[in-house]
C-alpha positions as CSV (number, residue, x, y, z in Angstrom):
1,X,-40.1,24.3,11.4
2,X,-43.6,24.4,12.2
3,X,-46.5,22.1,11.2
4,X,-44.5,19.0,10.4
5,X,-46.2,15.7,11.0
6,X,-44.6,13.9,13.6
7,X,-46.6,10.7,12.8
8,X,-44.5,10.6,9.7
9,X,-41.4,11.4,11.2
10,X,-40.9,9.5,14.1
11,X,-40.6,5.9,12.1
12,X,-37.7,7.9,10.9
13,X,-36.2,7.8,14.2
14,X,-32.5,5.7,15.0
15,X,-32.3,3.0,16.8
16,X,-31.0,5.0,19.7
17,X,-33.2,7.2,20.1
18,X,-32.0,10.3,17.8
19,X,-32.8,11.9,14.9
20,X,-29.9,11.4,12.3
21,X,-27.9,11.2,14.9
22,X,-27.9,14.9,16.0
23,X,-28.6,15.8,19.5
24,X,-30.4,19.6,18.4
25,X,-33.0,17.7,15.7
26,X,-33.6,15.0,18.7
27,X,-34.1,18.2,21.1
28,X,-36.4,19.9,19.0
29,X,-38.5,16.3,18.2
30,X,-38.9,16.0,22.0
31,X,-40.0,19.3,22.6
32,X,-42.5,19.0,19.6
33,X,-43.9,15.4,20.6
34,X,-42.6,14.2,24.2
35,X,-41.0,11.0,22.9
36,X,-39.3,8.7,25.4
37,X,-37.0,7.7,23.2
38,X,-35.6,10.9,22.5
39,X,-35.5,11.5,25.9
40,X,-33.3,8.8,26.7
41,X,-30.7,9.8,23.8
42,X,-30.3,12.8,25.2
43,X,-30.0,12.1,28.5
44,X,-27.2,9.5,27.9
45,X,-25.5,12.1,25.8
46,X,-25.4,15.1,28.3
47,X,-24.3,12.4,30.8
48,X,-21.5,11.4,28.6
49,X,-20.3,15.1,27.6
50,X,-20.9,16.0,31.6
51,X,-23.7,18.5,30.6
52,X,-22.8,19.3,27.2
53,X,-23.3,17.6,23.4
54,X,-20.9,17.5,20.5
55,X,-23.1,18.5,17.4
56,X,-23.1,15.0,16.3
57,X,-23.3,11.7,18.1
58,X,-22.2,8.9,18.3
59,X,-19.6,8.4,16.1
60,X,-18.3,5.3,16.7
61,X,-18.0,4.0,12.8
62,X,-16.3,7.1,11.3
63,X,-13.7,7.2,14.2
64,X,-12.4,3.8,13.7
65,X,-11.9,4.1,10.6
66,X,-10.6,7.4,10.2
67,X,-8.2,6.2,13.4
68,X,-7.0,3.3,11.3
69,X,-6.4,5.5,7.9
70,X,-4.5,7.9,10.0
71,X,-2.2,5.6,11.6
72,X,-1.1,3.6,8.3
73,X,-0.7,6.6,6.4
74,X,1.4,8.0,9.5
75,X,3.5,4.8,9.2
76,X,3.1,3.3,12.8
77,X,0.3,1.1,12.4
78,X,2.7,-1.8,13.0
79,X,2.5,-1.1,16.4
80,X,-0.8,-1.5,16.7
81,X,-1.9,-4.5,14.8
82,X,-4.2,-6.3,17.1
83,X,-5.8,-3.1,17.8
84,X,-6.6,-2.1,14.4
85,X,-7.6,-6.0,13.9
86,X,-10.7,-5.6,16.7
87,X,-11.4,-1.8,15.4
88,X,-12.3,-3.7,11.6
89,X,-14.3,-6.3,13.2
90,X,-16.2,-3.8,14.6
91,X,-16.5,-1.7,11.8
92,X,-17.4,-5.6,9.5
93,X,-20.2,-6.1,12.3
94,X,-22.2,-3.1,10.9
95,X,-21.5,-3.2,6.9
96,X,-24.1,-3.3,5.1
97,X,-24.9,-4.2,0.9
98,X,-26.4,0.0,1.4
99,X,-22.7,1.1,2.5
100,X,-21.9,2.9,6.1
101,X,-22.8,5.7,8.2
102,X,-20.5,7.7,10.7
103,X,-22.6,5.4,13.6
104,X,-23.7,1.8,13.9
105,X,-27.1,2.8,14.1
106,X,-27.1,5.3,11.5
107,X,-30.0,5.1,8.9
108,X,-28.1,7.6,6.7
109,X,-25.4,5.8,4.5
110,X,-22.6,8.1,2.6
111,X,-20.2,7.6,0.8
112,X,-17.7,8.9,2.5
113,X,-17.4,6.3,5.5
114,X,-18.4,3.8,3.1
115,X,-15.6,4.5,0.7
116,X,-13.2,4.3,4.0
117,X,-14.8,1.6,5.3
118,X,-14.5,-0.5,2.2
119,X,-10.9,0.4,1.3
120,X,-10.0,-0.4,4.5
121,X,-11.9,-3.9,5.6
122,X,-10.6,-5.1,1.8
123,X,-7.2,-4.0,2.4
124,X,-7.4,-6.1,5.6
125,X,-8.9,-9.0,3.5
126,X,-12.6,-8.8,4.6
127,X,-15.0,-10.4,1.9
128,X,-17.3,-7.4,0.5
129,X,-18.4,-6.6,-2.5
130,X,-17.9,-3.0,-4.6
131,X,-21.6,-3.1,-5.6
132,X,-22.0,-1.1,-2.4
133,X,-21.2,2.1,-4.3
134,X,-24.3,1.7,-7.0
135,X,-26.2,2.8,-4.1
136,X,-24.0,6.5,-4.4
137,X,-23.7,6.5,-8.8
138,X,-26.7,8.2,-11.1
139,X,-25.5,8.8,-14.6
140,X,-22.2,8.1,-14.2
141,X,-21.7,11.0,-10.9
142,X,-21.3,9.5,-7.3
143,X,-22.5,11.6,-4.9
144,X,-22.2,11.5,-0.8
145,X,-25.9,11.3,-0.2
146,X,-29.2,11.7,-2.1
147,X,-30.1,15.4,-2.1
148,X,-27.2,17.0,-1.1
149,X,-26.5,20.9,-2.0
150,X,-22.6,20.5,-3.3
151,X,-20.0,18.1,-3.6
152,X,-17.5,17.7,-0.8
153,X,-13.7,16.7,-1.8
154,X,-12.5,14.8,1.0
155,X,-15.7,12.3,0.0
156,X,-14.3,12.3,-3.6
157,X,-10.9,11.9,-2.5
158,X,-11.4,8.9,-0.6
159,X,-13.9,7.4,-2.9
160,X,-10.3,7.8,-5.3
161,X,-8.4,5.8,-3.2
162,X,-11.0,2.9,-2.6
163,X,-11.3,2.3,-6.1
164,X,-7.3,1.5,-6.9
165,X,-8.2,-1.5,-5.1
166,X,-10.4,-2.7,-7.5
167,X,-10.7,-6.7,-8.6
168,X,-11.4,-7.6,-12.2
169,X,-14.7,-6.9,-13.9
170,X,-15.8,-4.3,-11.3
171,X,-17.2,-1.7,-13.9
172,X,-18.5,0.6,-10.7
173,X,-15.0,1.1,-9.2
174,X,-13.6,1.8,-13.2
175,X,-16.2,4.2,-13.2
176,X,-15.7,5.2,-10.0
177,X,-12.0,5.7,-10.1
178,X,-12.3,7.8,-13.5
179,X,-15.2,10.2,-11.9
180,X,-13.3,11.1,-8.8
181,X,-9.7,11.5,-10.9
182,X,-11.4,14.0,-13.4
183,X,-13.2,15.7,-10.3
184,X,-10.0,16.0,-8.6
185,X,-8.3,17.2,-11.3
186,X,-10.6,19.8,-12.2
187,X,-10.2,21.1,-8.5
188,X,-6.9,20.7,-8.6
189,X,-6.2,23.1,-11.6
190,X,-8.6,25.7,-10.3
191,X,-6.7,25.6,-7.0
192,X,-10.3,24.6,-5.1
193,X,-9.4,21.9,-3.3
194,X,-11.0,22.9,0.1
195,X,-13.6,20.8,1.2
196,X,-16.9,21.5,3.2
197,X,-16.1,18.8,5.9
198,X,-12.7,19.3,7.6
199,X,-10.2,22.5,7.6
200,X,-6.7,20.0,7.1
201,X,-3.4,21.3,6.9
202,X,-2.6,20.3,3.4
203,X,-5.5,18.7,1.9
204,X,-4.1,19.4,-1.7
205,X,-1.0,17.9,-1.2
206,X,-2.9,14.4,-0.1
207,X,-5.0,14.9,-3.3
208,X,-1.6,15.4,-5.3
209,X,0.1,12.2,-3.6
210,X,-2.9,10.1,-4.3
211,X,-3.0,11.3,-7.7
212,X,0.9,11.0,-8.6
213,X,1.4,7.8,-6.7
214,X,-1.8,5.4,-7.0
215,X,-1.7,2.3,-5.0
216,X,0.3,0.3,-7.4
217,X,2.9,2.8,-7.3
218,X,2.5,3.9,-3.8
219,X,5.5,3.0,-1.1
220,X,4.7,2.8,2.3
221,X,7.6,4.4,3.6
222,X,7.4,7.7,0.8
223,X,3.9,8.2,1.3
224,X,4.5,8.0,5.5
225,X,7.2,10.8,5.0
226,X,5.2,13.2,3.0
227,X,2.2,12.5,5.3
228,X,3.7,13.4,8.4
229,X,4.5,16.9,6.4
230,X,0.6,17.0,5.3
231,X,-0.8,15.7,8.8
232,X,-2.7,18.7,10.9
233,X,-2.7,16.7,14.1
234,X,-4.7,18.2,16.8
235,X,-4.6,21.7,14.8
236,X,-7.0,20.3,11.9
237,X,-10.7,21.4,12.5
238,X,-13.9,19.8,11.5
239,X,-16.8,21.5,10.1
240,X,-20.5,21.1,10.9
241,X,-23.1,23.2,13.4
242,X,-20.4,23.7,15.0
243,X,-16.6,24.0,14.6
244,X,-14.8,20.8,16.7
245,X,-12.0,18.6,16.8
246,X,-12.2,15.0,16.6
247,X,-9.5,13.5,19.1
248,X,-9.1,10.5,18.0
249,X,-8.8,10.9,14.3
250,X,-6.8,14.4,15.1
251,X,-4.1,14.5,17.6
252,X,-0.5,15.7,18.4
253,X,0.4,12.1,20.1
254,X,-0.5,9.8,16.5
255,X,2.0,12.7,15.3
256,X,5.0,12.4,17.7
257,X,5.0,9.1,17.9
258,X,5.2,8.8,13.6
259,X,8.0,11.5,13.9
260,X,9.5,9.9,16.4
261,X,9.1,6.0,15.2
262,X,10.1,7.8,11.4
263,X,13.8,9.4,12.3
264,X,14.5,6.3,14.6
265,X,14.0,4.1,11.2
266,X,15.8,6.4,9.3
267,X,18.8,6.3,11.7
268,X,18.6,2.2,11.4
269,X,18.6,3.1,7.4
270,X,21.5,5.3,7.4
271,X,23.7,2.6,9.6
272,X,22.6,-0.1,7.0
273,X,23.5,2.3,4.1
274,X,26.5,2.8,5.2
275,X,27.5,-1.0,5.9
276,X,26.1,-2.0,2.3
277,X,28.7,0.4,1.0
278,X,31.6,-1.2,2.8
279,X,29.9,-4.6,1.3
280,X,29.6,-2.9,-2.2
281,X,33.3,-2.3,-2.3
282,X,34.3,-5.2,-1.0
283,X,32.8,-7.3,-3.5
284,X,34.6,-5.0,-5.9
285,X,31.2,-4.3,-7.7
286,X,32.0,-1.2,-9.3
287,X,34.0,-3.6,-11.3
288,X,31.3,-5.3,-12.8
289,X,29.3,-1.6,-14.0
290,X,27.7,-1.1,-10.9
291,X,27.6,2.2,-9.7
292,X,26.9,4.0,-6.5
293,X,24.0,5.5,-7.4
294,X,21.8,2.5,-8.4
295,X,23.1,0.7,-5.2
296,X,21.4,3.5,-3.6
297,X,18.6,3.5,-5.7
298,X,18.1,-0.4,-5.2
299,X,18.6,-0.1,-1.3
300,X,15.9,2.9,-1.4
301,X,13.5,0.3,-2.7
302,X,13.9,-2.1,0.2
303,X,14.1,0.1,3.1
304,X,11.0,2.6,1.5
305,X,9.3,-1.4,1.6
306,X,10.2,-3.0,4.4
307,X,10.6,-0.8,6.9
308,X,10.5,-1.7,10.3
309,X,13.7,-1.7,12.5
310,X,12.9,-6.2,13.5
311,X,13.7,-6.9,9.5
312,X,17.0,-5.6,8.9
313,X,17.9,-9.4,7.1
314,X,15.0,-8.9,4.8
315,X,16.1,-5.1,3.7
316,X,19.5,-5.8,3.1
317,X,19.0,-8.8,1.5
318,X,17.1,-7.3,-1.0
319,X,19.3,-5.1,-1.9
320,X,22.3,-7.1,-1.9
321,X,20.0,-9.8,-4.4
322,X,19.3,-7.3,-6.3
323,X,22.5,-5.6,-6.8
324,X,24.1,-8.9,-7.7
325,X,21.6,-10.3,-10.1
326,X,22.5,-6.3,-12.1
327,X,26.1,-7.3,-11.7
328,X,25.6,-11.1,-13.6
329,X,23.2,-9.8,-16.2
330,X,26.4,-7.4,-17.0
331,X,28.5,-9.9,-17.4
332,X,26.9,-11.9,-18.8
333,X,26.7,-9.8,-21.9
334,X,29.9,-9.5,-21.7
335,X,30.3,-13.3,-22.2
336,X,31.1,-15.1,-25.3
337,X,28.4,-17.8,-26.1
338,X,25.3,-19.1,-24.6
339,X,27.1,-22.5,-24.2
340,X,29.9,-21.0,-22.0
341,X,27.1,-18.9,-20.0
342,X,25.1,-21.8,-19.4
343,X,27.9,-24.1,-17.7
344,X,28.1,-21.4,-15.3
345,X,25.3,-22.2,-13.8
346,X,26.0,-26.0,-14.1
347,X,28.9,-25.3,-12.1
348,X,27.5,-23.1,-9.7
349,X,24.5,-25.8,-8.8
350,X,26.6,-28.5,-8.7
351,X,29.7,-27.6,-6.5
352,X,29.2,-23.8,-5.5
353,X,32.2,-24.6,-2.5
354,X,34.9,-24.8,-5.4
355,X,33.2,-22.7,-7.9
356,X,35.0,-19.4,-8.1
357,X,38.8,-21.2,-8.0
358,X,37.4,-23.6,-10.7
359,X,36.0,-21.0,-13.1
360,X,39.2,-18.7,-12.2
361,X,41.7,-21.8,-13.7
362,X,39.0,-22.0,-16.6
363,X,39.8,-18.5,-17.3
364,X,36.1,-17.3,-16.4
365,X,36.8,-14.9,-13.9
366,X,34.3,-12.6,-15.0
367,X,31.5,-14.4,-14.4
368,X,32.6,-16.8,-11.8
369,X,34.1,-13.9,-9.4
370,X,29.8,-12.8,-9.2
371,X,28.7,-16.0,-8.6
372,X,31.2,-16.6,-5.8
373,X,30.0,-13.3,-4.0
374,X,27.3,-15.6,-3.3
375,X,28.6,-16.2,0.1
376,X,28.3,-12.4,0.8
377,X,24.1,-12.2,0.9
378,X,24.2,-14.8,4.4
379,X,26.1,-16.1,7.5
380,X,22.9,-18.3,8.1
381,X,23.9,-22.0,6.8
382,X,20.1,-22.6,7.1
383,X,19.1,-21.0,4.4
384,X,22.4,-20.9,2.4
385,X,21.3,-24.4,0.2
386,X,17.7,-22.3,-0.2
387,X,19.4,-19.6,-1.6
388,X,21.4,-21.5,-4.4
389,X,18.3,-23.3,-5.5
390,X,17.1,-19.9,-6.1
391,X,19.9,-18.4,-7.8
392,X,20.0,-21.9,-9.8
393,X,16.6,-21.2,-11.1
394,X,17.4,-17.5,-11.8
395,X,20.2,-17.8,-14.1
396,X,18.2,-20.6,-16.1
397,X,15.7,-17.8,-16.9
398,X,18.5,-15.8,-17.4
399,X,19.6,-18.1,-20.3
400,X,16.4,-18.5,-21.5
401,X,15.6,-14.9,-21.5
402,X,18.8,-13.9,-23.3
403,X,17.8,-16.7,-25.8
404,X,14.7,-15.1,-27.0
405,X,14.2,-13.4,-30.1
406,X,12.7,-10.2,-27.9
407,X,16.1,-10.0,-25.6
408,X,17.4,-10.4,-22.4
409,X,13.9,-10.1,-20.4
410,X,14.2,-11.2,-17.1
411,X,13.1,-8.9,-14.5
412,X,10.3,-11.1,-13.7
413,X,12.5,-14.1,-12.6
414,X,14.6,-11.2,-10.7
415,X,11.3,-10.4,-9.0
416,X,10.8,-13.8,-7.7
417,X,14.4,-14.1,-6.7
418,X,13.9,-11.0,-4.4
419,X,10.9,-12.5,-3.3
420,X,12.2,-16.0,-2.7
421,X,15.4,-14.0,-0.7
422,X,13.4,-12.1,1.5
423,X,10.9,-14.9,2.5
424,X,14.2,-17.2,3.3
425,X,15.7,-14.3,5.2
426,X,12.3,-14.1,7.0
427,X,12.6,-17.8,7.9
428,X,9.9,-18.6,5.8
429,X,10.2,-22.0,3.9
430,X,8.4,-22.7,0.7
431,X,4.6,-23.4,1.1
432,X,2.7,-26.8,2.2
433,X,-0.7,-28.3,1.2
434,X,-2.3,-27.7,-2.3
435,X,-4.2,-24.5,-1.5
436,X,-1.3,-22.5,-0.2
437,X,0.8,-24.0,-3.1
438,X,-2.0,-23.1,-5.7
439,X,-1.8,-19.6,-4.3
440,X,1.7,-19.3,-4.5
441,X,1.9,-20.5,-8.1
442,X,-0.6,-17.7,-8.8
443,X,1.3,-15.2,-7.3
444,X,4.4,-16.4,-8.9
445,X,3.1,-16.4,-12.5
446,X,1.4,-13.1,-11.8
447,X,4.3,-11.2,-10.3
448,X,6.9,-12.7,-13.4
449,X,4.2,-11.1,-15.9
450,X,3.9,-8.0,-14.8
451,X,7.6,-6.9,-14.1
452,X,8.2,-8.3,-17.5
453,X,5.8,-6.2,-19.1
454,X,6.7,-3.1,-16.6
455,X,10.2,-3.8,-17.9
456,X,9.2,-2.6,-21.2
457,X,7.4,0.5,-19.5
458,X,8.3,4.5,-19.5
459,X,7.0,7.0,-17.6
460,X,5.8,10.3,-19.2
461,X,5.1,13.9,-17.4
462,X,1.0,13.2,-17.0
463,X,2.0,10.3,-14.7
464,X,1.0,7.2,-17.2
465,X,3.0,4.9,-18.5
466,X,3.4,4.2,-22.2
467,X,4.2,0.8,-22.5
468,X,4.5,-1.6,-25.5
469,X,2.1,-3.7,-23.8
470,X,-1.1,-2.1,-23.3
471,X,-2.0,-0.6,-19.7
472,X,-5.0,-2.9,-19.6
473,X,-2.7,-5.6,-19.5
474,X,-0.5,-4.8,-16.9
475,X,-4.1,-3.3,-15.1
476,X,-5.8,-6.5,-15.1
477,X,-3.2,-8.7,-14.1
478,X,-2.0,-5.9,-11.4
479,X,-6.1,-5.8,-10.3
480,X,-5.7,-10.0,-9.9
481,X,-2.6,-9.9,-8.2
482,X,-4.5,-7.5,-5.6
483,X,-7.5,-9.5,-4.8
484,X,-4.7,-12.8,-4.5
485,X,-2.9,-10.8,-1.9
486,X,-5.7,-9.1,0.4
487,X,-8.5,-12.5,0.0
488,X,-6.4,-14.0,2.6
489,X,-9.2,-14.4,5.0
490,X,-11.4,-16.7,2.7
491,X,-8.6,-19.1,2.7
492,X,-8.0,-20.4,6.0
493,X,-5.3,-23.1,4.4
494,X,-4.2,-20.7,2.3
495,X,-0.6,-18.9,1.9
496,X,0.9,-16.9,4.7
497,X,-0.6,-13.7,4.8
498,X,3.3,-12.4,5.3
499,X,4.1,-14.1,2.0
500,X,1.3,-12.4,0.1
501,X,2.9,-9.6,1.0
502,X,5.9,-10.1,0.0
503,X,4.7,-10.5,-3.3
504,X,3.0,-7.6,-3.4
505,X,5.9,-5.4,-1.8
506,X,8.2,-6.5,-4.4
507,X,5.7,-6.1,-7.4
508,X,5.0,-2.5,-6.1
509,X,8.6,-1.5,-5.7
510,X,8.9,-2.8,-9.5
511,X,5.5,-0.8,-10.6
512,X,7.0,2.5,-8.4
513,X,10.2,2.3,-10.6
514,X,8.3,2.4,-13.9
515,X,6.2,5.4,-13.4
516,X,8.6,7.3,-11.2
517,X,10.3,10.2,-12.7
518,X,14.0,10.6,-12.1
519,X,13.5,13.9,-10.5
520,X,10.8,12.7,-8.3
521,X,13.0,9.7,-7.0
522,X,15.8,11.3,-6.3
523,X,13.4,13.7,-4.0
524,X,11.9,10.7,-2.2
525,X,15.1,8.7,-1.4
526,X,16.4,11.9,0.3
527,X,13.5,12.4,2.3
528,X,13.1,8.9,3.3
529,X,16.4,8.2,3.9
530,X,18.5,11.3,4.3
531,X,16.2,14.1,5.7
532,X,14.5,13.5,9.3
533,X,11.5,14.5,10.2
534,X,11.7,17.5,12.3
């Protein structure tokens, strides 16, 4: 390019040195004008590539993150907690209100790392703000950068996944979100889902995952299984001057160790399957209308949630919670009157010891035989009295929910049951001082809302639900239950940051169910449970 005028360009110039951060423009600008600076970029770089350059360099922002994504989505990023927890520092240290580049001293924002880095530093509870992306929007299209030729999918694609975590009132991730659905669609459809960036092993089937299963209805154990399957490792190939790999973003040992860390999980699952159904017929449950099939289902929940091999008690706990609270809201239709129903649970909270001999000389067997199976969810005395407080409150709302005009609605007080269960099981007692209380009485009313309404919820082949509520409803309350859960780092006094959690786990497992189709479940607890990885 002859006749350009250097004067111009060289304010242009990075902070190290370069020009956009490419070692053949930085060449070509010293051999045009002499600079020092550019110089000393490429000097460093050809002594870091031991005589060679990569076609880009550094970077340092776009590999951390894309590091990060790869190890969550993989499903072992539990073993690597503190190191993900310095890679976001890092990554917070350089975020500007103008969005990210793929370096630190990149003068080039996209929105490709900035859709990455904001999905991932608000996931992990970092305090930014979604105006970022009016910097990318003109007439309702986001683009990756001013004055680029075509648009790239995997920039789409992960500008689609930042905005399901939006908080309420952000119109630019709403608009976001519906831009980059309808742009993936299209693509979809015309079978064009190939992107300009990267060659991946199965880019469409990502794009169909994130599509199918949005955050809200995501499991973390279903969407590790499938991408494993869609995962290139060190065979994907990215795209620029050159064709290259990026090692760590790319690599065979992020992939052996998910297989790996995957079947050795699964294998723990399969035991635990096993000894909830010696438990399921010991507690005669089949009795009481429970079949097989949703014990399965109900286990699939808690093991496709909590995964990892260190909270076995928390799993099967769940499971076991929620497969009794099924078997009492069965019998308890089977009951006579409300006045009968509700001395059950005077009994139960005032002398649980005695409880099933005493309702069994009453003649209440029915009801009273659940109630004593009690004793089955723990051997831990600890947390036994915890327990019946909670199952106390939970068959009040039972009789209050059975008592309104609109039914027997109750799955929100079985949601906070499950919760309650697992945090006791995790030996976490109920919150201290008024901010983590306040929190907790948040989560609490939002998580009992929106399994209510999602009780009332059916799933239909375009993958939304048609609810008697409107989805707005259950959207806005899901959107503040979000920001309550991942805001934990602007509340130092706040809830436990495993509690949140909780809360959210539950409240997913609850949204999954609604918009799952029966086909597509039964598909997912086989793989996640009964197929390994091979």
């Amino acid at each position: 390019m002859p006749g350009l005028e250097w004067k111009k360009l060289l304010p242009l110039q990075n902070l190290d040195g370069s020009f956009f951060l490419s070692p053949a423009s930085t060449a070509f600008a010293l051999m045009e004008t002499g600079d020092e600076n550019c110089r000393s970029y490429l000097s460093k770089v050809v002594e870091r590539f031991h005589g060679g350059v990569p076609n880009v360099y550094p970077v340092d922002i776009f590999e951390r993150l894309w590091a990060v994504d790869r190890l969550q989505r993989l499903g072992i990023s539990h073993h690597f907690e503190a190191e993900i927890e310095v890679l976001m520092d890092y990554v917070f240290k350089y975020w500007t209100e103008k969005g990210l580049s793929s370096a630190r001293n990149g003068n080039v924002q996209d929105i490709d790392d900035t859709a990455m880095g904001f999905r991932l530093l608000r996931l992990h509870g970092y305090n930014i703000s979604s105006d970022v992306f009016e910097n990318f929007e003109r007439d309702g299209e986001f683009f990756a950068f001013n004055g680029q030729s075509n648009q790239a999918v995997t920039g789409i694609f992960n500008l689609n996944r930042a905005s399901q975590l939006i908080f309420s009132g952000e119109e630019i991730l709403d608009q976001a979100k519906s831009f980059s659905c309808h742009f993936l669609r299209e693509k979809q459809a015309s079978n064009k889902l190939l992107d300009k960036w990267v060659i991946a092993k199965d880019l469409p089937g990502e794009v169909a995952y994130a599509l199918d299963f949005p955050f809200y209805a995501s499991l973390p154990r279903v969407e590790a299984r499938l991408y494993i399957e869609q995962y290139g490792g060190g065979d994907d190939i990215w795209i620029g001057k050159t064709l290259y790999r990026m090692l760590y973003v790319n690599n065979a040992s992020y992939l052996d160790l998910a297989k790996v860390d995957f079947n050795q999980c699964q294998s723990i699952h399969q035991l635990e399957w096993l000894d909830i159904q010696r438990w399921y017929k010991n507690c005669r449950l089949k009795e009481y209308g429970i079949v097989k099939e949703d014990m399965l289902k109900t286990y699939f929940l808690a093991a496709a949630s909590i995964f990892e091999p260190d909270r076995a008690a928390e799993r099967i706990n769940w499971a076991r919670t929620a497969m009794l609270a099924e078997a009492v809201i069965a019998a308890y239709h089977r009951s006579t009157t409300s006045k009968v129903k509700l001395s059950f649970t005077e009994d139960f909270s005032i002398n649980r010891q005695n409880l099933w001999s005493e309702l069994n000389q009453r003649g209440e067997e029915q009801v009273g035989c659940i109630l004593g199976l009690l004793g089955f969810l723990t051997t831990t005395p600890d947390i036994y009295g915890s327990l019946q407080r909670a199952w106390v409150e939970w068959l009040l709302k039972l009789n209050e929910g059975e008592n309104q005009e609109s039914g027997l609605l109750v799955q929100g007080a079985t949601a906070l049951l499950l919760i309650r269960t697992i945090e006791l099981c995790a030996g976490r007692i109920e919150p201290e001082g008024e901010v983590a209380k306040m929190e907790y009485a948040c989560l609490t009313r939002l998580a009992i809302s929106i399994c209510n309404r999602l009780q009332y919820c059916s799933w239909v082949p375009e993958g939304n639900m048609i609810p008697k509520c409107s989805d707005r409803d259950i959207d806005s309350e899901m959107q503040e239950l979000v920001k309550c859960v991942i805001e934990q780092r602007q509340s130092p006094n706040g809830l436990n940051r495993e509690t949140k959690r909780t809360f959210m786990a539950v409240v997913r497992s609850f949204y999954y169910m609604a918009w799952c189709p029966s086909t597509t479940l039964n598909n997912h607890i086989s793989k996640v449970l009964f197929e390994p990885v091979a």
